[in-house]
GUTORLO-87599 format. One line per field, with one value per residue: residue number from 0; residue in three letters; x, y, z negated of N, C-alpha, C in turn. Coordinates in steps of 0.2 Angstrom, whole numbers, plus 5000, padded with zeros to 4 digits. Layout:
nr <- NUM | ...
rest <- ALA | ...
npx <- X | ...
npy <- Y | ...
npz <- Z | ...
capx <- X | ...
capy <- Y | ...
capz <- Z | ...
cpx <- X | ...
cpy <- Y | ...
cpz <- Z | ...
***
This chain:
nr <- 0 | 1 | 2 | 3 | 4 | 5 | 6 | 7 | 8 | 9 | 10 | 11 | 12 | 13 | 14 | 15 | 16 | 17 | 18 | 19 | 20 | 21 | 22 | 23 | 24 | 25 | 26 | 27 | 28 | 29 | 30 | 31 | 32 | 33 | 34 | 35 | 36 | 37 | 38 | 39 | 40 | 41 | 42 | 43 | 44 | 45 | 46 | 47 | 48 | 49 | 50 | 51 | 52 | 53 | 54 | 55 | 56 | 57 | 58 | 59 | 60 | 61 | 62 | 63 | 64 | 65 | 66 | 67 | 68 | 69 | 70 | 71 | 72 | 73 | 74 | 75 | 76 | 77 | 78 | 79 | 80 | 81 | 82 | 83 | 84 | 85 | 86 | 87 | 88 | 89 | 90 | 91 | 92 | 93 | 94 | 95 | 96 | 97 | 98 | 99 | 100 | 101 | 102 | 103 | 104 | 105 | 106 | 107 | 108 | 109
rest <- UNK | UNK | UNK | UNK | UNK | UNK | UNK | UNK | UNK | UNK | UNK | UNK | UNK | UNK | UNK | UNK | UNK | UNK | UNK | UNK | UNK | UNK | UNK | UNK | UNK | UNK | UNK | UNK | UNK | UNK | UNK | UNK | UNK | UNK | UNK | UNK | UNK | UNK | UNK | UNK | UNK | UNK | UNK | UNK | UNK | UNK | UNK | UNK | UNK | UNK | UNK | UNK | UNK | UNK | UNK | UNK | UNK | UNK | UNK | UNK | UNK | UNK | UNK | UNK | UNK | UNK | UNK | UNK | UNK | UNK | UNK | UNK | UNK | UNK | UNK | UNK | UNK | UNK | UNK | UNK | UNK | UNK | UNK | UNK | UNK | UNK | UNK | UNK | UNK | UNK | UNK | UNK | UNK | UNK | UNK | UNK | UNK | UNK | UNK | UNK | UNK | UNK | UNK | UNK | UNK | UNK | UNK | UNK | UNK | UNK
npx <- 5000 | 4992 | 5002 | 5008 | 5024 | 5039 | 5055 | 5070 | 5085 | 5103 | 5105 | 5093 | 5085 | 5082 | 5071 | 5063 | 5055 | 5047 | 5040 | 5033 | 5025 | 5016 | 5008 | 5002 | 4992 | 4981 | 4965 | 4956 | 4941 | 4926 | 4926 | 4916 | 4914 | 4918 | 4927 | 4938 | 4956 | 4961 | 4952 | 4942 | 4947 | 4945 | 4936 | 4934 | 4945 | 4955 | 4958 | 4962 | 4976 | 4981 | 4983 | 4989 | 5002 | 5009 | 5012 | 5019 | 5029 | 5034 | 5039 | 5050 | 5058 | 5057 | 5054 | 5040 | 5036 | 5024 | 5006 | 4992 | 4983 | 4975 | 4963 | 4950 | 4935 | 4924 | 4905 | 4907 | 4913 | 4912 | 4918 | 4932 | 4946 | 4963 | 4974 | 4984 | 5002 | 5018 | 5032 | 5048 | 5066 | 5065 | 5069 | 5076 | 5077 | 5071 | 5056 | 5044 | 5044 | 5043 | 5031 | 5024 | 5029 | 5023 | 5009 | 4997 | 4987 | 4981 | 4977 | 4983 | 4987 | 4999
npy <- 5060 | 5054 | 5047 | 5039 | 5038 | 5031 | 5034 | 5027 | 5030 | 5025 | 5025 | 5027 | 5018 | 5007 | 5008 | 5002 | 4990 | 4994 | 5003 | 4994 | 4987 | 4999 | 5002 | 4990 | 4991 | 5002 | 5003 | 4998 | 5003 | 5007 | 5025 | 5033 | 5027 | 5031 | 5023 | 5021 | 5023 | 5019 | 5022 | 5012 | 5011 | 5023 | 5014 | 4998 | 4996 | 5005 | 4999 | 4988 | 4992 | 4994 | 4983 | 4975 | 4984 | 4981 | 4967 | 4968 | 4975 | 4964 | 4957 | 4961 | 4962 | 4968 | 4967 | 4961 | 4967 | 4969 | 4965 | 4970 | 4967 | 4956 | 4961 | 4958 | 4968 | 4966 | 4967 | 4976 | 4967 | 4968 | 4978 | 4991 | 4990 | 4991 | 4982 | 4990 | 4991 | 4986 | 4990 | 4983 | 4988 | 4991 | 4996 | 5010 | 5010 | 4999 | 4995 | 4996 | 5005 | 5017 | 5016 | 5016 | 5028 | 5037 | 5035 | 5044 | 5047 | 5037 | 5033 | 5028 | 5018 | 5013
npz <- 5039 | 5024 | 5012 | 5000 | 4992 | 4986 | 4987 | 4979 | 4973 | 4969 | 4952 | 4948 | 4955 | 4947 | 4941 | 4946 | 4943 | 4932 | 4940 | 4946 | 4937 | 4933 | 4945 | 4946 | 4936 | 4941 | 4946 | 4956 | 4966 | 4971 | 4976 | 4969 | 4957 | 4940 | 4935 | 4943 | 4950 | 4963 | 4979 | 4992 | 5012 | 5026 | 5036 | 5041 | 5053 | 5050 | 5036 | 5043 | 5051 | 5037 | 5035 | 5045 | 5048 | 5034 | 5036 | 5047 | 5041 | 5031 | 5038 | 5047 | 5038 | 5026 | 5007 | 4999 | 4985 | 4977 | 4980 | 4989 | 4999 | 4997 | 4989 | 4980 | 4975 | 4962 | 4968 | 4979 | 4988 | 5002 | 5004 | 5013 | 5007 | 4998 | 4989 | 4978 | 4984 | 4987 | 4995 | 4999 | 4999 | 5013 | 5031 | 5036 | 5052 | 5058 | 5071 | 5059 | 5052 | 5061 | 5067 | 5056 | 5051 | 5062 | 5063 | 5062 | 5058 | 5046 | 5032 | 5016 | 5002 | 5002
capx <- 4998 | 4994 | 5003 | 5013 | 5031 | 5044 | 5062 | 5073 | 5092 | 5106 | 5102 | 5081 | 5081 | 5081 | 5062 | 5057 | 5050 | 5042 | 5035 | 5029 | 5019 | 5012 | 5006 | 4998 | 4986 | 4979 | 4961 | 4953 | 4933 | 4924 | 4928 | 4912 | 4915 | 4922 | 4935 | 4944 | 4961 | 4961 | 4945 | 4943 | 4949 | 4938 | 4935 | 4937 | 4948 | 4961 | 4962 | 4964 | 4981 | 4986 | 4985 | 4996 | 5009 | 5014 | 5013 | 5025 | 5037 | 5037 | 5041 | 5053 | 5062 | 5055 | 5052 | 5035 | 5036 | 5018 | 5002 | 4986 | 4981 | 4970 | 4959 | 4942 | 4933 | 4915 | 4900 | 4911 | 4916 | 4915 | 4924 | 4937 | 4950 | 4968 | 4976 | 4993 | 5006 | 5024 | 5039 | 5057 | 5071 | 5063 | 5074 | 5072 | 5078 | 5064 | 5049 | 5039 | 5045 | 5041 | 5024 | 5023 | 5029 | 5017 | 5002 | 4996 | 4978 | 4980 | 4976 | 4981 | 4991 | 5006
capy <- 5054 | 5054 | 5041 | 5038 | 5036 | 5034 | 5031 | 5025 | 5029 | 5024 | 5022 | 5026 | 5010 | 5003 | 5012 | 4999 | 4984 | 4999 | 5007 | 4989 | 4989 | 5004 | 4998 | 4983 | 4993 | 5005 | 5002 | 5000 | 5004 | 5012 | 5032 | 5037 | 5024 | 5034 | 5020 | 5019 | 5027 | 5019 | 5018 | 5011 | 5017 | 5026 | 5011 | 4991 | 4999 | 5007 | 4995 | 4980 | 4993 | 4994 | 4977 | 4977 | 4988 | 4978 | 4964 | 4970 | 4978 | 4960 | 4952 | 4964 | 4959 | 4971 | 4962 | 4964 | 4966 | 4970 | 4961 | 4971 | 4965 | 4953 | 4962 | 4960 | 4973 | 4965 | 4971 | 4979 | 4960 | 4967 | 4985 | 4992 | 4988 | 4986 | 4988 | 4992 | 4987 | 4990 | 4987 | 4986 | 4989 | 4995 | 4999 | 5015 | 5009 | 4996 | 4995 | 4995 | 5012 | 5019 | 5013 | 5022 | 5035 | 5040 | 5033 | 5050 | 5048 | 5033 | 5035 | 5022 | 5016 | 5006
capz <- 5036 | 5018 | 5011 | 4993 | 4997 | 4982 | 4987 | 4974 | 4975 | 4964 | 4945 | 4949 | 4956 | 4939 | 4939 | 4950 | 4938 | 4927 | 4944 | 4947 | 4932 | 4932 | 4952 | 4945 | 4932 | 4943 | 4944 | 4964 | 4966 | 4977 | 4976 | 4966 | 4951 | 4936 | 4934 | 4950 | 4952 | 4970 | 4984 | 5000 | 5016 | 5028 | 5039 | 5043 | 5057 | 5044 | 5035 | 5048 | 5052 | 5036 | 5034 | 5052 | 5046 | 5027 | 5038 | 5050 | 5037 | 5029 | 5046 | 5049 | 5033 | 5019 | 5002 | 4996 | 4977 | 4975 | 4986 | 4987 | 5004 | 4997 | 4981 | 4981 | 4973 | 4961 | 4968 | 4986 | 4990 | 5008 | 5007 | 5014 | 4999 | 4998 | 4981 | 4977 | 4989 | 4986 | 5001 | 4995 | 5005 | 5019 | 5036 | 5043 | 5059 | 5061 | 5073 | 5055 | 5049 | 5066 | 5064 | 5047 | 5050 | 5070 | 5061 | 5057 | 5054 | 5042 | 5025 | 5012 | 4995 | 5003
cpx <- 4998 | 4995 | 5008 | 5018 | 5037 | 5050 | 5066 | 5079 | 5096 | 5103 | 5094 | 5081 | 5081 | 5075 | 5059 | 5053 | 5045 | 5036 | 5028 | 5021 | 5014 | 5007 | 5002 | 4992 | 4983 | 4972 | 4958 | 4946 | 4932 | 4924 | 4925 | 4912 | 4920 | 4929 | 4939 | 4950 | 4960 | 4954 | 4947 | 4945 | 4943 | 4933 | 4936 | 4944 | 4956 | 4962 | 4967 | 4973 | 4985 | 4988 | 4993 | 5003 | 5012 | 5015 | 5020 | 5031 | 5039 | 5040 | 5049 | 5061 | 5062 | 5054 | 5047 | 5035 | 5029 | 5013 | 4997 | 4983 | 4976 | 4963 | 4953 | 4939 | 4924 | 4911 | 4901 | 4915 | 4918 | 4917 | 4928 | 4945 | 4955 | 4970 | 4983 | 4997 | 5014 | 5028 | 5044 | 5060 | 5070 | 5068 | 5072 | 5074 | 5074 | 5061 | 5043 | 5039 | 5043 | 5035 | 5021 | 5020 | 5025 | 5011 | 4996 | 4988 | 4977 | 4983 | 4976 | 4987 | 4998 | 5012
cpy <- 5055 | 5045 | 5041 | 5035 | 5038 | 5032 | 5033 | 5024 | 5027 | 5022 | 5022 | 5020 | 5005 | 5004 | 5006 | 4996 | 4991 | 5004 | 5003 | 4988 | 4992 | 5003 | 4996 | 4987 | 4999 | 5001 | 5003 | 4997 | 5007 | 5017 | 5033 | 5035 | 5029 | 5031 | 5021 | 5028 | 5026 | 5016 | 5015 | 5017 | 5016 | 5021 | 5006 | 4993 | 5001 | 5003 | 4988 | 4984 | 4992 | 4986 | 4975 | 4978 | 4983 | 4970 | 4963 | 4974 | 4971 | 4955 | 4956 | 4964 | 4962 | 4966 | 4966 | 4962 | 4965 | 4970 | 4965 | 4969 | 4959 | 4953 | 4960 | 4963 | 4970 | 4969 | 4974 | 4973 | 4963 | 4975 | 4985 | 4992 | 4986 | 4990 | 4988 | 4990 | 4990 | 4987 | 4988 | 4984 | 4987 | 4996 | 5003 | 5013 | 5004 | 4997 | 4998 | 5003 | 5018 | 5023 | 5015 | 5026 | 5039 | 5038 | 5042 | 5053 | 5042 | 5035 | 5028 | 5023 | 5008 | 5011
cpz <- 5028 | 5015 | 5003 | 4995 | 4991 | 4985 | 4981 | 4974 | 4967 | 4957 | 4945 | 4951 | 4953 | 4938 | 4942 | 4945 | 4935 | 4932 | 4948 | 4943 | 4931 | 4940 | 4950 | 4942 | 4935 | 4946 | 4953 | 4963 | 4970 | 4973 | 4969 | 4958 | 4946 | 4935 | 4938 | 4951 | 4960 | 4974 | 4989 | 5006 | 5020 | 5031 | 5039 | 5047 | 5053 | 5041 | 5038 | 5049 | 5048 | 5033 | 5039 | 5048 | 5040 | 5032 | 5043 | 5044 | 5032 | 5035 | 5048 | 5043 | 5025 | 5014 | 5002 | 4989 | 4973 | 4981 | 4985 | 4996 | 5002 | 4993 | 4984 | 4972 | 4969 | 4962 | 4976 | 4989 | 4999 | 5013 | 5009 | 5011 | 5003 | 4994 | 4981 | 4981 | 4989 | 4990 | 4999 | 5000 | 5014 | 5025 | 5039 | 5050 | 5064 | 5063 | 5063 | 5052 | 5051 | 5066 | 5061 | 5048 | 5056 | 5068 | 5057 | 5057 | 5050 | 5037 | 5021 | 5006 | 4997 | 5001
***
């Protein structure tokens, strides 16, 4: 799975706010736009899961610090888009982690 995945032990977990920020300002467009740090995924499909999944790791009791499950993108109103998305205190022992981590042809920015 490619996925971005920072864990944050001890004094780093003071990075979060500043890891939030820099989240936020990342620039989502489709692929070929010179601005876009983040595109869409490959599919409606992909995304519908990764919507699944932040939804299941905030059911599951994750905080979500940062929401991209809802961007819209001018111009790509109806791609496959989801911007930044950051889950805190995560449990690896939850169904959601699982999830995650066996999802191993999904591609996304959670």
């Amino acid at each position: 799975m490619a996925l971005s995945t920072a864990i944050f032990v001890g004094k780093a977990r003071e990075w979060i706010p500043e890891f939030i920020e820099k989240a936020k300002k990342l620039r989502v467009n489709a692929g070929h736009e010179p601005t876009a740090d983040l595109g869409p995924l490959i599919s409606k499909r992909a995304k519908e899961r990764v919507l699944e999944l932040v939804e299941a790791g905030v059911n599951e009791g994750a905080k979500l610090l940062l929401d991209g499950r809802k961007i819209t993108v001018p111009g790509y109103e109806n791609g496959n888009f989801v911007g930044p998305t950051v889950l805190h205190d995560v449990k690896v022992n939850k169904n959601f982690f699982f999830k995650l981590r066996n999802k191993n042809i999904l591609f996304s920015q959670i």
